[in-house]
N, C-alpha and C positions, 0 to 999 in steps of 0.2 A: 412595418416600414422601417428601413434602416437608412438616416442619415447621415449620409457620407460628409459633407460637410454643407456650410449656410452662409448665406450672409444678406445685408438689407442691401436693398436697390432703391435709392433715391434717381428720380427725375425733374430735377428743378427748372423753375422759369426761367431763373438766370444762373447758368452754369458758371459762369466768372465768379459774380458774388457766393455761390454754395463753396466753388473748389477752396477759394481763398480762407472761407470760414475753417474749415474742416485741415486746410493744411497749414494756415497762417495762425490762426487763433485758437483753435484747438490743439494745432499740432498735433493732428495724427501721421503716421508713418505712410509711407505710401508702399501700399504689397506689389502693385505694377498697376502700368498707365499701358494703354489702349486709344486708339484712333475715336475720340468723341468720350472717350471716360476716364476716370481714378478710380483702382480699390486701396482703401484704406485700411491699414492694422486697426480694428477697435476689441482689446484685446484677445479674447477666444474666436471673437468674430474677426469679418470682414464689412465695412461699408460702403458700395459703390456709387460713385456721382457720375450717373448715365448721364452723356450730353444728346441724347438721341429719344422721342414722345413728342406729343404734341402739347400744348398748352389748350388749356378748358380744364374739362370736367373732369369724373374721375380714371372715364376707361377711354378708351377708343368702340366702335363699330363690332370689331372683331378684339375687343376684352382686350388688348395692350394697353397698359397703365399709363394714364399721361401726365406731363408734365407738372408740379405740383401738389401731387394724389398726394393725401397724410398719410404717415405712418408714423411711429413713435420709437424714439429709440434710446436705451439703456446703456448706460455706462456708469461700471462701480468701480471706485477709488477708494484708495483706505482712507484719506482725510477728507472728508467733505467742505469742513472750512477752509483747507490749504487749497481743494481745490476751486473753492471760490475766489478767493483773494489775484489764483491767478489767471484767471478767466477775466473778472474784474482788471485787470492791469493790462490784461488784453484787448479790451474795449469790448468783451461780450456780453450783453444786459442779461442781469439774472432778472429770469419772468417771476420766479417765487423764491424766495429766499432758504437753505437749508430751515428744516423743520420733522421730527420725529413722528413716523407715524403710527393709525393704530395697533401693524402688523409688525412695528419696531423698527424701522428699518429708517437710515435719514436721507430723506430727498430734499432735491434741488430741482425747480428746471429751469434752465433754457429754451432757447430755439434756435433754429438755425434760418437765411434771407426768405426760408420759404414759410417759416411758421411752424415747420416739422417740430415735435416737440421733443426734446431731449432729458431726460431725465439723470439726472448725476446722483447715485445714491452709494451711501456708506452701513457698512455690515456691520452693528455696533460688536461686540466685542463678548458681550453676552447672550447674542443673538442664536436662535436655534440653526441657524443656517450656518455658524460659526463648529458648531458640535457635528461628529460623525455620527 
């Protein structure tokens, strides 16, 4: 299979409070707006705030995803504590505070009005992922 390109599709309960999170307080970029959505720059990716699903469970009838459904989504920055400090002045609650894990790597999460979980991690510097 060859991947052309990707990106995550959020469908929140409340489209207001998602757009505003993601444009206001994370300040992501906006790649283009559409009639009921935003895609977002998140940086290799794309993230879009579909205003169109239903609210409930996780699918529809016929398997469209509804409003809500979890998914989780990654975003690495070089500073993890810089970018906590500015998230925090944003009024964004860290759900768990930066901390080292056992694969090396330092996470943060967030969330976003839906609960969607966000994950903010930093590549230490020593990191296998850091080497070619």
């Amino acid at each position: 299979m060859e991947v052309l390109a990707s990106r995550i599709i959020l469908r929140p309960k409340n489209v207001d409070a998602t757009l505003s999170f993601y444009r206001d307080r994370l300040r992501l970029g906006i790649f283009r707006e559409y009639p009921g959505g935003v895609v977002f720059f998140a940086g290799q990716s794309l993230i879009e705030v579909a205003g169109h699903g239903q609210a409930g469970g996780r699918s529809t009838a016929d398997g469209e995803p509804t409003a809500g459904a979890m998914a989780t989504i990654l975003l690495q920055v070089r500073d993890v504590e810089a970018a906590r400090a500015e998230l925090e002045a944003a009024g964004v609650e860290i759900v768990r505070p930066p901390q080292t894990e056992p694969w090396g790597l330092t996470e943060m999460w967030i969330a976003d009005p839906d609960g969607t979980r966000i994950v903010v991690v930093e590549v230490p510097p020593d990191h296998p992922q850091r080497r070619g």
